[in-house]
Structure formats: structure tokens, C-alpha cells
N, CA, C and O of each residue as an XYZ file, in Angstrom:
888
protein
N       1.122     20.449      2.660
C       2.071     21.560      2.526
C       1.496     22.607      1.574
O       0.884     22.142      0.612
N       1.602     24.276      1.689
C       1.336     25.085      1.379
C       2.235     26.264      1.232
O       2.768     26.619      2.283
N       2.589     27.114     -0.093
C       2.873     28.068      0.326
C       2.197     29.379      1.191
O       1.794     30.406      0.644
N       2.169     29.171      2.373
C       1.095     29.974      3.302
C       1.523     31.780      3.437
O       0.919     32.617      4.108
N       2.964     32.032      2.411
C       3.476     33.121      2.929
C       3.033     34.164      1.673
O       2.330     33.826      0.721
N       3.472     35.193      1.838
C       3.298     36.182      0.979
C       4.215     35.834     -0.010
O       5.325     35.311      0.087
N       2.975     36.560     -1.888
C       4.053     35.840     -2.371
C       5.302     36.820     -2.788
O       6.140     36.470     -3.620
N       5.333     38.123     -2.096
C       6.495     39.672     -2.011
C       7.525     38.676     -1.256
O       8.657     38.924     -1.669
N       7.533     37.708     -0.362
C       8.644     37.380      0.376
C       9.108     36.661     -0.252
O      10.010     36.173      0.430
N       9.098     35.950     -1.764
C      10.141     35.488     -2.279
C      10.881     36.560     -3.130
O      12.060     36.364     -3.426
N      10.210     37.727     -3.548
C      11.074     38.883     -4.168
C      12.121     39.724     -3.018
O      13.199     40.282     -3.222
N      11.498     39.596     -2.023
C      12.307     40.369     -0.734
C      13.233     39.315     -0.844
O      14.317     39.536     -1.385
N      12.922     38.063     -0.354
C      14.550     36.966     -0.412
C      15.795     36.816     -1.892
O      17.022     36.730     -1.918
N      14.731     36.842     -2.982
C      15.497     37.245     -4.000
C      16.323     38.369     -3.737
O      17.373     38.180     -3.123
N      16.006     39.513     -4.110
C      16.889     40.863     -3.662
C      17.419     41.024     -2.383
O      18.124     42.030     -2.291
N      17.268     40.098     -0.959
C      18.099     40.006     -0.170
C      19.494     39.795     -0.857
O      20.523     40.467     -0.778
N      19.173     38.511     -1.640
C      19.909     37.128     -1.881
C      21.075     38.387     -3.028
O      22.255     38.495     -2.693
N      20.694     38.983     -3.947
C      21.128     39.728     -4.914
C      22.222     40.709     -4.241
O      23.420     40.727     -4.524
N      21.411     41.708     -3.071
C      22.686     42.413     -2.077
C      23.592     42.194     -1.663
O      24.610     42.854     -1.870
N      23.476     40.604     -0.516
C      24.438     39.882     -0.335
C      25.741     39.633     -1.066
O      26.906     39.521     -0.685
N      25.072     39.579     -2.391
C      25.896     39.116     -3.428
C      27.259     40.307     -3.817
O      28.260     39.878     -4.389
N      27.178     41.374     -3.544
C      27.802     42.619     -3.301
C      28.251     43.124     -2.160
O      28.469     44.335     -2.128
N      28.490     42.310     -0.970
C      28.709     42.343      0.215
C      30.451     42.029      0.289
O      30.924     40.986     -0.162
N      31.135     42.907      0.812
C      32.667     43.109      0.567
C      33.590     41.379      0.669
O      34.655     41.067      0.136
N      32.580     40.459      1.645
C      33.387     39.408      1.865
C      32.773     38.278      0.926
O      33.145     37.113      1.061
N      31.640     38.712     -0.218
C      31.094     37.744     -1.169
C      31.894     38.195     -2.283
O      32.894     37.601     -2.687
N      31.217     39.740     -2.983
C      31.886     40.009     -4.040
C      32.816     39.596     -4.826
O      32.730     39.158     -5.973
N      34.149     39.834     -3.834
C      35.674     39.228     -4.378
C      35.517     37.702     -5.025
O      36.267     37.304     -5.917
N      34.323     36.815     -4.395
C      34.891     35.771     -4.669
C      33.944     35.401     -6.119
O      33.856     34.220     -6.454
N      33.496     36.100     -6.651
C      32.889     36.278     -7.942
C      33.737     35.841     -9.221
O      33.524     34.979    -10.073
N      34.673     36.662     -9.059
C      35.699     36.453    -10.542
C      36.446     35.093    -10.128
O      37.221     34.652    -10.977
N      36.339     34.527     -9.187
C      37.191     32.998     -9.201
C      35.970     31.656     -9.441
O      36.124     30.579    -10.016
N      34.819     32.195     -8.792
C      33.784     30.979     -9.341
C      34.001     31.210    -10.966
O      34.446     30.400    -11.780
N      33.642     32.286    -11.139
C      33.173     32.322    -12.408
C      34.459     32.268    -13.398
O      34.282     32.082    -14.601
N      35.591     32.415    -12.925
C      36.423     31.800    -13.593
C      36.657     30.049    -13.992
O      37.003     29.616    -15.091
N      36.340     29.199    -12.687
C      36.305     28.097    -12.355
C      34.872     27.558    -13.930
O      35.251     26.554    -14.533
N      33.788     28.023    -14.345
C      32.559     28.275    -15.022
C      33.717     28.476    -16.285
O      33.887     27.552    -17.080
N      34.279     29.399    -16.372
C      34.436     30.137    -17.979
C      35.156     29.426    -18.648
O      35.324     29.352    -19.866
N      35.703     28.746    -17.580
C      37.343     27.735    -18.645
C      36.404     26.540    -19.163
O      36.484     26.026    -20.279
N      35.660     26.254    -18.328
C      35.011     24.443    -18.459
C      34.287     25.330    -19.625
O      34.568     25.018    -20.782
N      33.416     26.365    -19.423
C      32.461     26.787    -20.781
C      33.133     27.154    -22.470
O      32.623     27.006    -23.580
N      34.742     27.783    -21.957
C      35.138     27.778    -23.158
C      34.914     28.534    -24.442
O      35.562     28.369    -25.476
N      33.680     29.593    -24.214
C      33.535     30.502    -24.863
C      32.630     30.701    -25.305
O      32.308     31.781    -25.800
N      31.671     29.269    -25.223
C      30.434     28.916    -25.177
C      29.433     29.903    -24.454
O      30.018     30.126    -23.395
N      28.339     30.565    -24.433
C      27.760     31.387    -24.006
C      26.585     30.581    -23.128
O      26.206     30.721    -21.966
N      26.145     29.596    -24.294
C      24.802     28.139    -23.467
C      25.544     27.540    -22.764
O      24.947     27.175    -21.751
N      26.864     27.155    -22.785
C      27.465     26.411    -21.668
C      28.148     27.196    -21.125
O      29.331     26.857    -21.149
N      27.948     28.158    -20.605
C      28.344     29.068    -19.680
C      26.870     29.201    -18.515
O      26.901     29.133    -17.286
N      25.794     29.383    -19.322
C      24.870     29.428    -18.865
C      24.217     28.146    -18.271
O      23.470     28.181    -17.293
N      24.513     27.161    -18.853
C      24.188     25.808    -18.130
C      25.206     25.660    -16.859
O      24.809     25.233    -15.775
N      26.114     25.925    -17.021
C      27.167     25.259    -15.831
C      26.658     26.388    -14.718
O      26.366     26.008    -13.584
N      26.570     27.713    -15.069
C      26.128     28.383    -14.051
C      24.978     28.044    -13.145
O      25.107     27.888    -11.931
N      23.988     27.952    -13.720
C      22.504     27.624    -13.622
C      22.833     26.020    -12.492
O      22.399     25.856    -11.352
N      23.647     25.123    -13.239
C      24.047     23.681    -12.147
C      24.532     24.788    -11.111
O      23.556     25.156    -10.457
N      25.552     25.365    -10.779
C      26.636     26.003    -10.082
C      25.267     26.545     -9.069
O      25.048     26.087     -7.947
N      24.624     27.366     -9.590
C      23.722     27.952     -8.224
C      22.653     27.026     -7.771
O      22.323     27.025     -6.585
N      22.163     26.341     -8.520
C      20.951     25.305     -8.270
C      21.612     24.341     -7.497
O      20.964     23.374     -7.098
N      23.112     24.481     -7.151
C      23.862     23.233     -6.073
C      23.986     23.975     -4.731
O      24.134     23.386     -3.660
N      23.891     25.799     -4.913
C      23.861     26.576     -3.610
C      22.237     26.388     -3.588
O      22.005     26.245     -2.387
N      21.396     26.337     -4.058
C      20.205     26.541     -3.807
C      19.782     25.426     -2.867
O      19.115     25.606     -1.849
N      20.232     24.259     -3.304
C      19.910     23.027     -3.026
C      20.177     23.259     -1.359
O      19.418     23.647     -0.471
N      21.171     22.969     -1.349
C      21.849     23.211      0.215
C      20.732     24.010      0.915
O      19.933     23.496      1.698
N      20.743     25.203      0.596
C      20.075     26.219      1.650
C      18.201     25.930      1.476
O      17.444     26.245      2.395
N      17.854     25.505      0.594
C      16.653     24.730      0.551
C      16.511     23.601      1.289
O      15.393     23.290      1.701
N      17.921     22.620      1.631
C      17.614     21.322      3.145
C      18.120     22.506      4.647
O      18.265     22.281      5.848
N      18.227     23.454      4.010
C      18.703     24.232      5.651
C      17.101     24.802      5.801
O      16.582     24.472      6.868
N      16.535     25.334      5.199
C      15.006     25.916      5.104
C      14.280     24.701      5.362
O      13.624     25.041      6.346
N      13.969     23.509      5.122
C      13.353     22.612      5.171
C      13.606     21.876      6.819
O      12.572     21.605      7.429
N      14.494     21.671      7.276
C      14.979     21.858      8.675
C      14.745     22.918      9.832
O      14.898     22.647     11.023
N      14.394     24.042      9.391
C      14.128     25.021     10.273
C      12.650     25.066     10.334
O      12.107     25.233     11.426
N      11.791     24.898      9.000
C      10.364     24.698      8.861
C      10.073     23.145      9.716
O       9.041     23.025     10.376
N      10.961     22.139      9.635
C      10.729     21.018     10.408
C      10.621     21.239     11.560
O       9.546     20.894     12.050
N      11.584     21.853     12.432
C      11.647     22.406     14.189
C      10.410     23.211     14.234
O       9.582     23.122     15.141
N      10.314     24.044     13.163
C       8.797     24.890     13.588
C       7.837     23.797     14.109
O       7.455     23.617     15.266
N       7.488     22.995     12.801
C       6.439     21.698     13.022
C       6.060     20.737     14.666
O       5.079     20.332     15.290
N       8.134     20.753     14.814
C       7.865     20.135     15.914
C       7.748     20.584     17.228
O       7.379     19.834     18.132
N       8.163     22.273     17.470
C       7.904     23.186     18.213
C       6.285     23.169     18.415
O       5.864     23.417     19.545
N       5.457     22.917     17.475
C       3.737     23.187     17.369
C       3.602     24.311     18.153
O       4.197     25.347     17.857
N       2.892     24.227     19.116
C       2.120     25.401     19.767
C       3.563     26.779     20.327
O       3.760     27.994     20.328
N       4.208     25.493     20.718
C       5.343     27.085     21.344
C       5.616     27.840     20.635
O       5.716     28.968     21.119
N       5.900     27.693     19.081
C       6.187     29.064     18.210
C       5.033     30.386     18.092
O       5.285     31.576     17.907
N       3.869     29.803     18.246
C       2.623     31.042     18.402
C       2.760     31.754     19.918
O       2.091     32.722     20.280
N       3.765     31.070     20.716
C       3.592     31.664     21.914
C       4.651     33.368     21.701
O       5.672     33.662     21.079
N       3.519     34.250     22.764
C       4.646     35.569     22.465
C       5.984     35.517     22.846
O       6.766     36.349     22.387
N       6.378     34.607     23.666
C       7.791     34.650     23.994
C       8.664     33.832     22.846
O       9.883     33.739     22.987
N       7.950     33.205     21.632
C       9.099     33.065     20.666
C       8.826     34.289     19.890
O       9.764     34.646     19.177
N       8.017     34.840     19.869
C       8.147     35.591     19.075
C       9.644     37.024     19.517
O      10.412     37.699     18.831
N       9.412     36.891     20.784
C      10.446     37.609     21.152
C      11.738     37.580     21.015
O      12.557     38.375     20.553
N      11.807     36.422     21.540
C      13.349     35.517     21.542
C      13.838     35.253     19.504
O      14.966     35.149     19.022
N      12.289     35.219     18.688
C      13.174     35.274     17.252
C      13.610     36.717     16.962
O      14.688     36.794     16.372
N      12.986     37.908     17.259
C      13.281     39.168     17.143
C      14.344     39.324     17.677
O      15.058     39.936     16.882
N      15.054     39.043     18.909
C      16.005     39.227     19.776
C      17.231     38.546     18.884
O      18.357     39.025     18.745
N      16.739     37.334     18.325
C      17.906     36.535     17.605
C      18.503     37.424     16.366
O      19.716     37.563     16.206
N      17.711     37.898     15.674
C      17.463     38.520     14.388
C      18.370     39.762     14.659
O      19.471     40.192     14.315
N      17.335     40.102     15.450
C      18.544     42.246     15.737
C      20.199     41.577     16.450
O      21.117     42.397     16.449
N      20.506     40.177     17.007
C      21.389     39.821     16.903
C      22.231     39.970     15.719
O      23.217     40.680     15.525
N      21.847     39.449     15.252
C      22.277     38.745     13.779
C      22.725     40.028     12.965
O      23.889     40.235     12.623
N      21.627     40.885     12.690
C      21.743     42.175     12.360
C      23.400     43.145     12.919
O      24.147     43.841     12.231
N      23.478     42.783     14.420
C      24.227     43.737     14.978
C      25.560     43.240     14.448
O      26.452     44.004     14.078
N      25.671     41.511     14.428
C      26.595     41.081     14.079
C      27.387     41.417     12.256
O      28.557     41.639     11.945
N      26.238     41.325     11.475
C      26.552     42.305     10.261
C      26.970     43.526     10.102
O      27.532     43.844      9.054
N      26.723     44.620     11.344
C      27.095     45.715     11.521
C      28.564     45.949     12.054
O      29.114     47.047     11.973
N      29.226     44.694     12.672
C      30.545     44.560     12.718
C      30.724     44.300     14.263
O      31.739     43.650     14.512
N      29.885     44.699     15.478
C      29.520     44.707     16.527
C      30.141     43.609     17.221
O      30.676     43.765     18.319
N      30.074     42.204     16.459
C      30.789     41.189     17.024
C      30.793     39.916     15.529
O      30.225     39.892     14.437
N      31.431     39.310     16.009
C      31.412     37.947     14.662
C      30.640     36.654     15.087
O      30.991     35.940     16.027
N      29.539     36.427     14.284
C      29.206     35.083     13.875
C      29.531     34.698     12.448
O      29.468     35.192     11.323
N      29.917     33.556     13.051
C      30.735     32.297     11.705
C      30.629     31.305     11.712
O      30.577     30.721     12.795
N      30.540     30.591     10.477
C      30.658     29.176     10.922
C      32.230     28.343     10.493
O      33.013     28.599      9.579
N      32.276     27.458     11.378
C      33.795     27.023     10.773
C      33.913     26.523      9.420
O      32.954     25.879      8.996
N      34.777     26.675      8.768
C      35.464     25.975      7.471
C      35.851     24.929      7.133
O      36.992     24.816      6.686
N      34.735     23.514      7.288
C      35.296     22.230      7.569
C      34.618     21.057      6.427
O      34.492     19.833      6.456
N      34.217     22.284      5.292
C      33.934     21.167      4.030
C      34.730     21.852      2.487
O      34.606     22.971      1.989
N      35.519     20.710      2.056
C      36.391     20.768      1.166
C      36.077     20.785      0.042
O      35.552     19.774     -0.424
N      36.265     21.810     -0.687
C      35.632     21.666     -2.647
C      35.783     20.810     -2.882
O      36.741     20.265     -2.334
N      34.881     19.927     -3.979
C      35.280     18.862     -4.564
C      35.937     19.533     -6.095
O      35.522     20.539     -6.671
N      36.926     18.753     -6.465
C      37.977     19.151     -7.849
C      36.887     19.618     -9.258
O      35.839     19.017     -9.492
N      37.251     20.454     -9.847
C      36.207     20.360    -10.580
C      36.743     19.497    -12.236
O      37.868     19.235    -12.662
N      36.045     19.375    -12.532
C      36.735     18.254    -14.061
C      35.898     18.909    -15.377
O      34.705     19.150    -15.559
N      36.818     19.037    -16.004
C      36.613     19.715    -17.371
C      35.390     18.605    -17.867
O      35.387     17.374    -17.900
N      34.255     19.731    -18.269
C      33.095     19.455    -19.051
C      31.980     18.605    -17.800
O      30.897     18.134    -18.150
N      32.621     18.514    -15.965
C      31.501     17.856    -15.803
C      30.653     18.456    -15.090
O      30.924     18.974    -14.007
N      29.529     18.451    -15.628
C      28.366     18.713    -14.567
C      27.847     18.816    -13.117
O      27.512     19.655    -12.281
N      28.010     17.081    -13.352
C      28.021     16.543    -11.625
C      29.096     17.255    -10.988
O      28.740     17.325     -9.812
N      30.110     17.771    -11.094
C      31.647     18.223    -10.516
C      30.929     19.635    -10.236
O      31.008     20.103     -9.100
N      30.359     20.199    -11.056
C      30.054     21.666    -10.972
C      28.677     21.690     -9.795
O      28.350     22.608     -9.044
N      28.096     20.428     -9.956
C      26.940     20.784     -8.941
C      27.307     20.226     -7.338
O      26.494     20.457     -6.443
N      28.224     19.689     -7.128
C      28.957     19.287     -5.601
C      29.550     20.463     -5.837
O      29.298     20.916     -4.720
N      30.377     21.707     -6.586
C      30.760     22.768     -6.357
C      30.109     23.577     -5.675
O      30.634     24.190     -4.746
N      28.837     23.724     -6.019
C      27.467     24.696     -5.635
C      27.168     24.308     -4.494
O      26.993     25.036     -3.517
N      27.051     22.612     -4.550
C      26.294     22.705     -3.085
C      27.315     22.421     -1.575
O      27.021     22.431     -0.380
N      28.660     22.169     -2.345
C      29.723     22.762     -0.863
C      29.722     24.028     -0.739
O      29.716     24.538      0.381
N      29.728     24.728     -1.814
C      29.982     26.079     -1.864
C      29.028     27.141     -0.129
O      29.293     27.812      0.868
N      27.598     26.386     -1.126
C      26.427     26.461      0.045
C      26.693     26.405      1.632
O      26.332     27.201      2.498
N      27.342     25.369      1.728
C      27.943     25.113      3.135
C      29.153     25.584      3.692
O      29.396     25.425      4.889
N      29.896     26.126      2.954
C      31.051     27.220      2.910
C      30.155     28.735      3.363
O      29.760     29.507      2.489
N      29.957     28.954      4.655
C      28.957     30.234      4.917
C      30.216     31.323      5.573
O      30.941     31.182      6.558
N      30.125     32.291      4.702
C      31.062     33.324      4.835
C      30.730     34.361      5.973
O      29.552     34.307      6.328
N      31.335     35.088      6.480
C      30.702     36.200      7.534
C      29.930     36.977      7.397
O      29.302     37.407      8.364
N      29.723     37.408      6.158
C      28.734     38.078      6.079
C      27.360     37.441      5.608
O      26.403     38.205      5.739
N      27.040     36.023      5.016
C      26.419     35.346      4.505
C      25.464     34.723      6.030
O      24.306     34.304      6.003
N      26.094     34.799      6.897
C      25.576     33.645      8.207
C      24.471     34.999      9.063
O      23.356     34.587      9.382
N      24.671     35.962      9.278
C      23.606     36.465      9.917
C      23.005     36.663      9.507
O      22.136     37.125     10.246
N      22.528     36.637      7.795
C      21.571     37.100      7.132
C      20.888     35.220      6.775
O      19.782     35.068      6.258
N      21.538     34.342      7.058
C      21.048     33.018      6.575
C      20.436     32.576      7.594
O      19.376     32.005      7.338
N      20.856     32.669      9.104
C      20.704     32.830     10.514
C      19.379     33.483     10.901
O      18.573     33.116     11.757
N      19.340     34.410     10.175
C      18.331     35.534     10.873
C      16.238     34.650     10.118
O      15.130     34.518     10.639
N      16.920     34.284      8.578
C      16.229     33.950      7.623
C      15.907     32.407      8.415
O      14.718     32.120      8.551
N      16.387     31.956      8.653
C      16.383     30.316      9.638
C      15.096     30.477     10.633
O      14.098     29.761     10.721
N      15.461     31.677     11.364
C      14.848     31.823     12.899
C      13.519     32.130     12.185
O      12.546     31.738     12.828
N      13.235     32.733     11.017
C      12.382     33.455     10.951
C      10.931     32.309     10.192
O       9.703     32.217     10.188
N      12.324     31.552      9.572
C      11.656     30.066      9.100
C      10.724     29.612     10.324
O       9.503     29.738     10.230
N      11.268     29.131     11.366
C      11.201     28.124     12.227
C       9.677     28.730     12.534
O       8.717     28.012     12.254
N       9.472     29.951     13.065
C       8.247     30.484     13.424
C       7.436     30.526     12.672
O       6.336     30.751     13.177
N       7.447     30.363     11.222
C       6.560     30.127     10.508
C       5.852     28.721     10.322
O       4.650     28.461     10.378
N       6.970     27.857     10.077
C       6.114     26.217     10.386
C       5.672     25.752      9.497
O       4.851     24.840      9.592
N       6.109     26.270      8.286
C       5.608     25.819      6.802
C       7.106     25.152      5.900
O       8.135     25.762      5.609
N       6.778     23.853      5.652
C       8.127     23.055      5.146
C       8.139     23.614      3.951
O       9.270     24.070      3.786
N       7.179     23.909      2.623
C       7.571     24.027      1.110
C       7.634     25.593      1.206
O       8.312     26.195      0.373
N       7.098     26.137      1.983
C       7.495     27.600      1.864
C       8.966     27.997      2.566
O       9.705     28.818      2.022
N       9.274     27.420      3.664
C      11.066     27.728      4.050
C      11.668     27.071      2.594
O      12.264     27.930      1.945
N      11.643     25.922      2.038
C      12.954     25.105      1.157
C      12.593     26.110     -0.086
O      13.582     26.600     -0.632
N      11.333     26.478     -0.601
C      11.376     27.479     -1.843
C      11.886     29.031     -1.584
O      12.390     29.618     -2.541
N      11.769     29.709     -0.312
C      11.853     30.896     -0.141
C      13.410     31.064     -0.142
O      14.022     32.052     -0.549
N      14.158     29.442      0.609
C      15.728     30.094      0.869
C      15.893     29.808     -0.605
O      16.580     30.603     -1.247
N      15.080     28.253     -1.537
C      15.784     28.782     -3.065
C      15.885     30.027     -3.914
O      16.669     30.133     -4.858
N      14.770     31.262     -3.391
C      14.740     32.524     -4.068
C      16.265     33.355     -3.537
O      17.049     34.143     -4.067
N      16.149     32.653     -2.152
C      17.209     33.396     -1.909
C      18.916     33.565     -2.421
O      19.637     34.532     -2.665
N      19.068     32.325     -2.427
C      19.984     31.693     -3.133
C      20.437     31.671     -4.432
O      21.656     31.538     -4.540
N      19.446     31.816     -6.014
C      19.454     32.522     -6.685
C      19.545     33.974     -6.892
O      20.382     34.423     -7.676
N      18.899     34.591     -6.370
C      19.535     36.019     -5.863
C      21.034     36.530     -5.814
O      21.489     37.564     -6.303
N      21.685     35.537     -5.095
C      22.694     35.568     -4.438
C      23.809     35.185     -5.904
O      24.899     35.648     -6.240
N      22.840     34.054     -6.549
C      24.243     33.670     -8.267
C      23.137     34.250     -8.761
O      22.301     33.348     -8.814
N      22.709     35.155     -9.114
C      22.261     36.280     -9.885
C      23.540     36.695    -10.789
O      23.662     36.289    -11.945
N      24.649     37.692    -10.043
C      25.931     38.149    -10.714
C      26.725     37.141    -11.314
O      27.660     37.377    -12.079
N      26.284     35.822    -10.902
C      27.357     34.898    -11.346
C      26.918     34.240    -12.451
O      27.718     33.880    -13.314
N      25.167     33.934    -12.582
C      25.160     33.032    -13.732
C      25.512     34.062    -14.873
O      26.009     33.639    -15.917
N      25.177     35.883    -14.631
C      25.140     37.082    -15.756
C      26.884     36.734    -16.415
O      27.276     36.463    -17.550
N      27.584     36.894    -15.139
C      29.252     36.432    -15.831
C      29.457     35.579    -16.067
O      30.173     35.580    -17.068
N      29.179     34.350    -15.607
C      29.577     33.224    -16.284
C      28.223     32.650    -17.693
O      28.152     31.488    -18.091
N      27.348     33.755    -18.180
C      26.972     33.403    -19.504
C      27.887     34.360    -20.587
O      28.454     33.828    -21.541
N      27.949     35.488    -20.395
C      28.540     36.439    -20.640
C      29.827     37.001    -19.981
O      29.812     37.875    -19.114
N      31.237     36.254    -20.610
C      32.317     36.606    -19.547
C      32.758     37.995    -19.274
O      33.244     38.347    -18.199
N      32.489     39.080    -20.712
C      32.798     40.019    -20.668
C      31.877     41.144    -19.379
O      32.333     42.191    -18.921
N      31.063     40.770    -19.174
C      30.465     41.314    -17.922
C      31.235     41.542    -17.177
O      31.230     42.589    -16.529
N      32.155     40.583    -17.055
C      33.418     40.742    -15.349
C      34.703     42.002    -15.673
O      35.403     42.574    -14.838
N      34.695     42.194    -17.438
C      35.416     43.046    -17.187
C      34.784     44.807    -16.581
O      35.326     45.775    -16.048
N      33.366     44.466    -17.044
C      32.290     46.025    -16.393
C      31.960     45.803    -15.012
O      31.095     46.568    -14.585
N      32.483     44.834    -14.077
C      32.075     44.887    -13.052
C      32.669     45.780    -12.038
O      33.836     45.718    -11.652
N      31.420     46.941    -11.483
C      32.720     47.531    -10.573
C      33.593     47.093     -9.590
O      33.501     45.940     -9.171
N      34.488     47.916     -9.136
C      35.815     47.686     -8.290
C      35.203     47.531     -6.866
O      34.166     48.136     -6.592
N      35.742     46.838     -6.075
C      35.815     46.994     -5.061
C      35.997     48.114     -4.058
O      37.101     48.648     -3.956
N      34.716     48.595     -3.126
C      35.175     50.031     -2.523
C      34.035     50.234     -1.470
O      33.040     49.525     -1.324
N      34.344     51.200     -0.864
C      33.104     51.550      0.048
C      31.649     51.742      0.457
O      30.976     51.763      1.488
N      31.437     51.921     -1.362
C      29.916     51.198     -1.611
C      29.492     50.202     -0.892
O      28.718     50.322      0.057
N      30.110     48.849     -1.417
C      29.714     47.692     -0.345
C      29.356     47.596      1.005
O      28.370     46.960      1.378
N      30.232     48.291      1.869
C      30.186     48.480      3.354
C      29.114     48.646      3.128
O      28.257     47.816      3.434
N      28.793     50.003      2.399
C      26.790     51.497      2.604
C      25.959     49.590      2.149
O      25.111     49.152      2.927
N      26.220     49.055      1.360
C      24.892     47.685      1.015
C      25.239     46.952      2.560
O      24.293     46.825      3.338
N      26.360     46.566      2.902
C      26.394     45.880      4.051
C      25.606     45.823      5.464
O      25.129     44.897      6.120
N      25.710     47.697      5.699
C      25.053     48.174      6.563
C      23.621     48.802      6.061
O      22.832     49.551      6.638
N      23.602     48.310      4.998
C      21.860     48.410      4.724
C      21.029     47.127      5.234
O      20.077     46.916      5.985
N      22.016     46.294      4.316
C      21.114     44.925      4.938
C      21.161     44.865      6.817
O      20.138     44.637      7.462
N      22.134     45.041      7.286
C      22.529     44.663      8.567
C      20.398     45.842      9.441
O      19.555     45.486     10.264
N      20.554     47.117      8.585
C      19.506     47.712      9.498
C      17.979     47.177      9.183
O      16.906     47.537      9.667
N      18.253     46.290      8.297
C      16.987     45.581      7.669
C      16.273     44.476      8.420
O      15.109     44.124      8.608
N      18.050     43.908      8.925
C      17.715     42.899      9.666
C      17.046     43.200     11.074
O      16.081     42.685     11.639
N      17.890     44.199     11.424
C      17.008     44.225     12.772
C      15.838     45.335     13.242
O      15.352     45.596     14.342
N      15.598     45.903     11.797
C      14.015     46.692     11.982
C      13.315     45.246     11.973
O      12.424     45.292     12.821
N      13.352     43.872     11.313
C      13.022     43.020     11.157
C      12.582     42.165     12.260
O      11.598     41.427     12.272
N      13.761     42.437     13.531
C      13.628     41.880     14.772
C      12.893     42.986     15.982
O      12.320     42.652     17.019
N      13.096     44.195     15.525
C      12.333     44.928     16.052
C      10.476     44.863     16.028
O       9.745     45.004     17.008
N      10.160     44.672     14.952
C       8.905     43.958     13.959
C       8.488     42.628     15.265
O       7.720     42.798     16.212
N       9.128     41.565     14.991
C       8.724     40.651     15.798
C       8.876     40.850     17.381
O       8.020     40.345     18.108
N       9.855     41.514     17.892
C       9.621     41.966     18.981
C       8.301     43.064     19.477
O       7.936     43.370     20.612
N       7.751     43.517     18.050
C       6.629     44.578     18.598
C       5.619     43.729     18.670
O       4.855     44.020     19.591
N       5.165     42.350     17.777
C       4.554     41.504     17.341
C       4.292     40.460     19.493
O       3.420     39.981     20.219
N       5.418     40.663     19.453
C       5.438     39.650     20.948
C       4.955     40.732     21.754
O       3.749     40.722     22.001
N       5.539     41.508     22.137
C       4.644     42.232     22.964
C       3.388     42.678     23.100
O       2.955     42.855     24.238
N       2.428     42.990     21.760
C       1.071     42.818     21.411
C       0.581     41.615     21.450
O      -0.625     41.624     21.202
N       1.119     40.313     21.710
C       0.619     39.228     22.374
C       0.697     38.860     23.354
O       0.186     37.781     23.655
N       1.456     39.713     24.351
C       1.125     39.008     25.838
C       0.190     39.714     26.543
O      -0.164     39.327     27.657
């Protein structure tokens, strides 16, 4: 195993991961994690910062066995992923995915794993938080996790998908470990408003210049 990728694509997944994080159907849910963080921390600034740090390293986790799974299918795909017609069919998936961020239509996944309770002062409680949390994939979270999957699979490298979705994923509790070390942050955080949409539909055209990319990529191979 190798990281075989560029090493800009863990800063691109980071600052994916960071946008997201400002995305109208993530945002909101900021001041309730990090509320869930501030009570157990208590005023504590290091244990604000530790519980956070568990809290995203339990989303990281998750989307690092979802990266490690998609780099696995690459493996076992072997030769068909170099063929130009995946390359097509991942571009095609991608400007999917993309269109679906743009509002065009909905991909989701269902809602069928339950927080575990969290318990004053515990750790372990805070890191099954993170990593259901992970599996809790919101609407706007799935075409950009989706798109990042497909893009895995064609690559075919196991330690580079499970580290790249962890950049991503940090990215993403970027805003959260900042508030939950520092609570007063949440009172400077801006409001909710139309900004978000303009980041929403940034990422959404990112995604599918992205699939456009691999679709130009397939056609210069057949």
C-alpha cells in the first residue's frame, strides 16, 4: 500500500470537507453537537478540545471504512477500472451527484442508525457519537461522499481512499472542534442565510467540472 495520489488532494478533501461544513442542511446542526461537547466539557477549554477531537476522529473513522471499501472494489475491479468506459460511467456518476446537490433531484440515504446516549465525562460515548454521526449522511453530505467513493474506486489504492476521506472528514469538524474548544466562537458564528446556498452551488459545480474531467479523460482513451 501506497499513498499513490497527489499530496494537494488531501488539502482539496480537507477544504471540500470544511465547505460542506457550511452547507444549509449541515450548518444548523453545529450548535447542537457542540452543545452535546460543551456541557460534558464544562468550561474546560482541553476538554472541550479532547471530546471534540474523539467527536470527529469517530466521523473520520466511519468514512475512512467507507474509503477503504471503495479502494477495495477498485482492487477487485483490476483491469476494468483503467478501461475508458469506467472512466466514463465515474464522470457520469459524479456530474450526477453534482446535479443532485444543485437541487435537480434528491439522493439520500435512509435514517436507520440511532445515536448512542451520550454520558457525562465519557469518551467512549462521545466516539460512537462521531462514528453514528458518520453514518447519519445528510442530503447534502451524500453527493459529495458519493461522488468522492466513485472517484475512490477508480483509483485502487486502499491507504490513500481511508486517509483522503479522513482529510475529508476533519474538514468537515473543523467548525466544530474551533466551538467546542472555544464555546464563545458559536456566539460569532454567522446566521444562517443565502450565503450557504452561493457555497452549496459552488461545491455542486465542482463536482461536476470533476465529472466532466473524467468524462474528457474516457474519451481520450478510446
Amino acid at each position: 500500500m501506497n499513498l499513490s495520489g497527489n499530496p494537494i488532494d488531501y488539502l482539496v478533501a480537507f477544504a471540500g470537507g470544511a465547505l460542506l461544513s457550511v452547507t444549509p442542511c449541515v450548518y444548523p446542526l453545529i450548535p447542537i453537537s457542540a452543545g452535546f461537547i460543551g456541557v460534558r466539557a464544562a468550561g474546560s477549554k482541553l476538554k472541550g478540545l479532547t471530546l471534540s477531537l474523539i467527536y470527529v476522529t469517530g466521523v473520520a473513522f466511519t468514512y475512512s471504512l467507507l474509503g477503504l471499501a471503495a479502494s477495495l472494489t477498485g482492487k477487485i475491479l483490476g483491469v476494468i477500472s483503467t478501461n475508458p468506459i469506467t472512466y466514463l460511467f465515474v464522470g457520469t456518476v459524479i456530474i450526477l451527484f453534482g446535479l443532485s446537490l444543485l437541487g435537480v433531484f434528491t439522493i439520500s440515504l435512509p435514517n436507520i442508525i440511532k445515536l448512542p446516549a451520550l454520558k457525562k465525562g465519557n469518551y467512549f460515548s462521545t466516539f460512537l457519537l462521531g462514528l453514528s454521526s458518520g453514518l447519519i449522511v445528510s442530503p447534502c453530505i451524500t453527493p459529495v461522499l458519493g461522488a468522492i467513493l466513485v472517484y475512490l474506486t477508480a483509483k485502487k489504492n486502499i491507504l490513500y481512499g481511508m486517509t483522503l476521506l479522513f482529510s475529508f472528514a476533519y474538514g468537515m469538524g473543523l467548525i466544530l472542534i474551533l466551538v467546542g474548544t472555544f464555546s464563545t466562537i458559536l456566539l460569532g458564528l454567522p446566521k444562517v442565510g443565502k450565503w450557504m446556498a452561493y457555497i452549496k452551488k459552488f461545491v455542486a459545480l465542482v463536482l461536476i467540472g470533476m465529472g466532466i474531467f473524467f468524462i474528457f479523460n474516457g474519451i481520450r482513451r478510446l
